[in-house]
C-alpha positions as CSV (number, residue, x, y, z in Angstrom):
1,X,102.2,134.6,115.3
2,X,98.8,132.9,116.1
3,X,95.2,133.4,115.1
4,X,94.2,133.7,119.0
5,X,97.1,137.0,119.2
6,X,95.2,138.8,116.1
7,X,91.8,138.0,117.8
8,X,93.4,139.1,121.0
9,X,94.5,141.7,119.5
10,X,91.2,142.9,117.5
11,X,89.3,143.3,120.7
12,X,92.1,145.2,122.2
13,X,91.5,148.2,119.7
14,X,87.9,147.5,119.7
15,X,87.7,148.3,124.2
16,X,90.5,150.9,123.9
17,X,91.9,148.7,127.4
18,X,93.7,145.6,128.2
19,X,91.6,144.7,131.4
20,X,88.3,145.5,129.2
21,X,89.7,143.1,126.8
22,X,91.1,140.6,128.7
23,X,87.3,140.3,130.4
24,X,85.1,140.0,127.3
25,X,87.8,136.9,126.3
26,X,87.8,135.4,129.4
27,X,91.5,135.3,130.3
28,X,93.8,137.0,132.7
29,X,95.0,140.3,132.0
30,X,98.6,139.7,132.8
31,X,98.0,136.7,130.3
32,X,96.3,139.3,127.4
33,X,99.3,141.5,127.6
34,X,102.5,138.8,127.8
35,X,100.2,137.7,124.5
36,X,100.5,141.4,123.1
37,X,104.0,141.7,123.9
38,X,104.8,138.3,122.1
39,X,103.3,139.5,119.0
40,X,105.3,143.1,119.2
41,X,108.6,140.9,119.7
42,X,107.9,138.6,117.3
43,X,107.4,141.2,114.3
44,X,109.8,144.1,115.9
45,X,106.7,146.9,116.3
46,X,105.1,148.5,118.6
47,X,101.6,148.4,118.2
48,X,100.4,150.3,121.1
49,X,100.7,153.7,122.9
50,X,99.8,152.7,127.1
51,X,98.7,154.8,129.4
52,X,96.6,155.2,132.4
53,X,93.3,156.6,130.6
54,X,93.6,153.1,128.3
55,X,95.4,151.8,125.0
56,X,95.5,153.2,121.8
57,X,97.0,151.7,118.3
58,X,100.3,153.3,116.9
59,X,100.6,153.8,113.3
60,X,102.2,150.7,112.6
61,X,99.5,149.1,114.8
62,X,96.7,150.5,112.3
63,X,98.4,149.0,109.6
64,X,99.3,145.9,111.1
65,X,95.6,145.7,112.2
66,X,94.3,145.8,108.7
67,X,96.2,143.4,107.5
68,X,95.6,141.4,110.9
69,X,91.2,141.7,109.7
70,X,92.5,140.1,106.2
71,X,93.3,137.0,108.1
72,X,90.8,137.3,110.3
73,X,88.4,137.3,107.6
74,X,89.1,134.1,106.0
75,X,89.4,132.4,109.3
76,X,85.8,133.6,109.7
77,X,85.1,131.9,106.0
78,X,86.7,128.3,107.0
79,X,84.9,128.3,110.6
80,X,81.6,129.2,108.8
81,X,82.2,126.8,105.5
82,X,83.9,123.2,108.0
83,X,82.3,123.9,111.3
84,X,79.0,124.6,110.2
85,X,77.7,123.7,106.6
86,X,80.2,120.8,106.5
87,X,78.6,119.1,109.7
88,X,75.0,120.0,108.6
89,X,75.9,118.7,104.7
90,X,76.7,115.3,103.1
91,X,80.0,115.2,101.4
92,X,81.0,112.8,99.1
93,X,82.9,112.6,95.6
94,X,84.1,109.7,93.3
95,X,85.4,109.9,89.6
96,X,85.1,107.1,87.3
97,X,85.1,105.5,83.9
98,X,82.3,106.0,82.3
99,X,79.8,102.7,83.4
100,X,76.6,103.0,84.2
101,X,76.5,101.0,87.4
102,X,78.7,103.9,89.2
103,X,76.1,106.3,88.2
104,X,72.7,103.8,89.2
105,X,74.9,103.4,92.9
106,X,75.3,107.0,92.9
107,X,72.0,107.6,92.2
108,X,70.9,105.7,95.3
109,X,73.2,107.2,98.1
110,X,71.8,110.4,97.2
111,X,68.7,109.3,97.9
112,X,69.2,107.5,101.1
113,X,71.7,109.7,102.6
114,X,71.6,113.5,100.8
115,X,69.2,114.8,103.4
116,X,68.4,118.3,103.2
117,X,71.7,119.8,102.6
118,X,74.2,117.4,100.5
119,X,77.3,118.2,98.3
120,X,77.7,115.1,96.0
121,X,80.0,115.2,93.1
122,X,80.2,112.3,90.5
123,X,82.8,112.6,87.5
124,X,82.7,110.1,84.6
125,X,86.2,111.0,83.4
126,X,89.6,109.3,81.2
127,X,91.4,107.0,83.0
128,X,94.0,109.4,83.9
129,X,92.0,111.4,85.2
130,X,90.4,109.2,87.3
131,X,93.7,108.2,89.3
132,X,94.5,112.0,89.4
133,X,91.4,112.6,91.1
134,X,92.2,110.0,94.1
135,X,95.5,111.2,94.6
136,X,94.7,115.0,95.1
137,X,92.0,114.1,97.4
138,X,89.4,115.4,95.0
139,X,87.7,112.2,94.8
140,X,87.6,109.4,97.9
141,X,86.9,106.8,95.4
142,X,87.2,106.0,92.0
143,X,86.3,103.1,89.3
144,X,88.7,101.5,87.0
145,X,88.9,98.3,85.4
146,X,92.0,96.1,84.6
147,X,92.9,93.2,82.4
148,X,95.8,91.5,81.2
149,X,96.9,94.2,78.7
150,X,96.7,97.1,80.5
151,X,97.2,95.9,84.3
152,X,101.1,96.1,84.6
153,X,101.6,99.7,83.4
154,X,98.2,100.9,85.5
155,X,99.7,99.1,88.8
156,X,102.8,100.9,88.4
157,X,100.6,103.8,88.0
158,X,98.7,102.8,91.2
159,X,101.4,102.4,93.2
160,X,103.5,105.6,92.2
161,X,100.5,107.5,93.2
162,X,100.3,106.0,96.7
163,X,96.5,104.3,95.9
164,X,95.4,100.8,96.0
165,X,93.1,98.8,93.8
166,X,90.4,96.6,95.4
167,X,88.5,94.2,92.9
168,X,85.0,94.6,92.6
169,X,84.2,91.9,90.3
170,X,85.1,90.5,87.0
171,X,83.2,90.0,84.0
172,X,83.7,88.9,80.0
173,X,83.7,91.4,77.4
174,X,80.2,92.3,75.7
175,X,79.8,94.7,73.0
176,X,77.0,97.1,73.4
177,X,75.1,98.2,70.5
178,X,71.4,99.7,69.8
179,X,68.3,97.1,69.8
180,X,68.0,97.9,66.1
181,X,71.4,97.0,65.1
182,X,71.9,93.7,63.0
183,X,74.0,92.2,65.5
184,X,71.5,91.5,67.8
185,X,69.9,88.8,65.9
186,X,73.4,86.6,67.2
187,X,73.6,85.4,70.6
188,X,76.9,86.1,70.9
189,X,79.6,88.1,68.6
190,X,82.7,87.7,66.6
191,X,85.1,90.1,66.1
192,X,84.7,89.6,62.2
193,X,81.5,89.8,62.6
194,X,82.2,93.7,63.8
195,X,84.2,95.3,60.9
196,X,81.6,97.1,58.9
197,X,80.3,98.4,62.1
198,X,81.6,102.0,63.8
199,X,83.6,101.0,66.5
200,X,83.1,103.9,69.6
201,X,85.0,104.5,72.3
202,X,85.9,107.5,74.6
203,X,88.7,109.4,73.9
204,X,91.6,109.7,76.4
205,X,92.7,113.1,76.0
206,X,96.9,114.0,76.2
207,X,97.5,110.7,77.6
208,X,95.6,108.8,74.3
209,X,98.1,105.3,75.0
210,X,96.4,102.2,74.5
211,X,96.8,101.1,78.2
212,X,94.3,104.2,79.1
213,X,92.0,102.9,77.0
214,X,88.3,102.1,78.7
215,X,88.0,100.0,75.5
216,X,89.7,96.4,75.4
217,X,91.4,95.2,72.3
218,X,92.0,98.7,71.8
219,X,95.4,98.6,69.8
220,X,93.1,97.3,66.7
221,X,92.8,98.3,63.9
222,X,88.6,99.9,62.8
223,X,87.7,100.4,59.7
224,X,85.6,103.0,60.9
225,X,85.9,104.5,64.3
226,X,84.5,106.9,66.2
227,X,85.9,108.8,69.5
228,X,83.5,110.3,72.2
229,X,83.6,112.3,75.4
230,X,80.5,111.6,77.3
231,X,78.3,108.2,77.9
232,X,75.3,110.0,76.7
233,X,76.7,110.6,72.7
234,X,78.1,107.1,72.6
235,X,74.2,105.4,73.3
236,X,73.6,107.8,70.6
237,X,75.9,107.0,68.2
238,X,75.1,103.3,68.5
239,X,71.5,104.1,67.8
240,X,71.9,106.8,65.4
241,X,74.9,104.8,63.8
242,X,74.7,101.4,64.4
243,X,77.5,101.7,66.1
244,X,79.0,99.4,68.9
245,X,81.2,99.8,72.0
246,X,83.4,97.1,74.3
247,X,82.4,96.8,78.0
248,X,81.3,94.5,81.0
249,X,77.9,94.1,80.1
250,X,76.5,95.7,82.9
251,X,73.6,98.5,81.1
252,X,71.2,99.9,83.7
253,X,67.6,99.8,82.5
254,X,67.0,102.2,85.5
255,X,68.8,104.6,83.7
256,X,67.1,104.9,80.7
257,X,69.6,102.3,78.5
258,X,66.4,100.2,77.5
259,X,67.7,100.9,74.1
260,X,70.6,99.1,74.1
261,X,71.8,95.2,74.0
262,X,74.6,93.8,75.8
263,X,75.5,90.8,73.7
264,X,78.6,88.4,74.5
265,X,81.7,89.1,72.6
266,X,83.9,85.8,71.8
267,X,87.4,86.7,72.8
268,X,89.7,85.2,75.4
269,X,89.8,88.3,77.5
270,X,88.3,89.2,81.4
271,X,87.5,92.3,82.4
272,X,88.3,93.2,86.6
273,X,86.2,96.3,87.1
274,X,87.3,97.7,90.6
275,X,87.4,100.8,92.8
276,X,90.6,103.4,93.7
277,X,91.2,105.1,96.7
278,X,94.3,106.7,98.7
279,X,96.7,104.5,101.0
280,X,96.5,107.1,102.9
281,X,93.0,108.3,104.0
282,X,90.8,106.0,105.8
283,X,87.4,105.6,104.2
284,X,84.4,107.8,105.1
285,X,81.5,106.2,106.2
286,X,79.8,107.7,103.2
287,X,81.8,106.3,100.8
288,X,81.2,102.9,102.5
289,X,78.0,102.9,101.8
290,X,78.7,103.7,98.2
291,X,80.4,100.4,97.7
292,X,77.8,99.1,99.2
293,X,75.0,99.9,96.8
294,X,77.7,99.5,94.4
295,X,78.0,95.8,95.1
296,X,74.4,95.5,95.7
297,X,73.9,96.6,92.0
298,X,76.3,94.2,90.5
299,X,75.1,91.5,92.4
300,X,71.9,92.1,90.7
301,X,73.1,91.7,87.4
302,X,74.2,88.5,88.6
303,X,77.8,88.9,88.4
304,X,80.0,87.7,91.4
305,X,81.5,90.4,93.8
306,X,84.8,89.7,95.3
307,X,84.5,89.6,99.5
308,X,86.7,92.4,101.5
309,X,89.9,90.6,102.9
């Protein structure tokens, strides 16, 4: 069965005649009715009763028919939905750890490219979730980071999900913490120097394993700690608190994160921050422009970006 034999077979009953029909779809009527006769073969029915006045439909023909409009129906939906709003709309999603570079990038293709019509999707989302995302196809790019704790069990991760991992850049752990916090009177920070200070990081849902962690030096041990969903409660929680967080030292005054300091943690650790996407898709002209103002951004924090090989 093909969709062209329902529509064939829909303007059939809607003529009452074969050579009617065969006219208003521009074929051949000896073509129209081989077509007819396929479909009655196919599905063992007879769906019409011929004569000389014209054609009418059988029983089985009016209830093959209205199952044959169901179809019909939602062929209608995905012609109107991909042919038309699709070409006329920009479409673009990407999933991400929470950093607020992805969102500042984001920010900006939606203003260059969005147009009138645009579907944009951005999801700041665990780790898992992230990789998830780029292998159902529900985001064309995502943005992880790697270091030398968590990058064997991720890359296995990678690769059993058929996605690669392109470096972005690489940067030294900072903590971040509220411009009224203690801390930053020091021009750079111990890790002593952080134990009376809740520690926040973003909770990782089911999969709550160190190596998911968004958080470096994760597996230890906080006096006090705090876990969080959203980037929004954790700037929050380090004014509100005092509290601090780990991450590349990248904070978007753009994006309203005026109130809080990026100040240079001392631990032997670096931080690759880089973007997901599927081995087997090639990349939308859409989402290359994303990297682009992605790299743009980072460059303009001063941080080195990696060249494409």
């Amino acid at each position: 069965m093909r969709i062209q034999q329902l529509q064939y077979l829909e303007k059939i009953a809607e003529t009452g005649s074969i050579n009617e029909a065969a006219k208003k779809l521009f074929i051949s009527q000896p073509s129209l009715s081989q077509a007819m006769k396929d479909l009655e073969e196919e599905y063992h029915v007879q769906l019409f009763y011929r004569n000389k006045v014209g054609i009418t439909l059988t029983d089985t023909g009016r209830e093959f028919i209205n199952y044959s409009r169901s179809v019909l129906d939602q062929v209608n939906l995905l012609d109107e939905h991909f042919k038309t709003e699709m070409q006329r709309k920009q479409i673009f999603s990407v999933s991400g750890q929470h950093y607020a570079f992805v969102v500042h990038a984001f920010v900006e293709l939606v203003k260059q490219l969005g147009g009138e019509q645009y579907h944009f999707t951005l999801r700041e989302t665990q780790t898992e979730n992230v990789l998830n995302d780029i292998q159902s196809f529900r985001s064309e790019l995502g943005v992880i980071y790697l270091n030398a704790f968590n990058k064997t069990v991720l890359k296995r991760l990678i690769s059993e999900k058929s996605l690669e991992f392109t470096p972005l850049f690489e940067a030294k752990p900072h903590i971040f913490v509220g411009r009224d916090n203690p801390l930053t009177k020091k021009k750079s920070i111990k890790l002593s120097d952080l134990e009376d200070f809740p520690y926040l990081s973003y909770e990782q849902g089911d999969t709550n394993s160190f190596y998911f962690s968004e958080e470096i030096l994760s597996p230890l041990a906080h006096k006090k700690s705090i876990q969080v969903s959203d980037r929004a409660t954790i700037f929050n929680l380090m004014i509100g608190l005092n509290g601090y967080t780990i991450s590349s030292g990248i904070i978007s005054n753009q994006l309203n994160d005026e109130k809080i300091i990026a100040i240079p943690l001392e631990v032997e650790d670096t931080i690759t921050l880089g973007y997901l996407k599927h081995k087997k898709i090639e990349m939308s002209e859409t989402a290359k422009k994303y990297l682009d103002l992605l790299n743009h951004h980072i460059k303009s924090y001063g941080f080195h970006v990696f060249e494409e090989k």
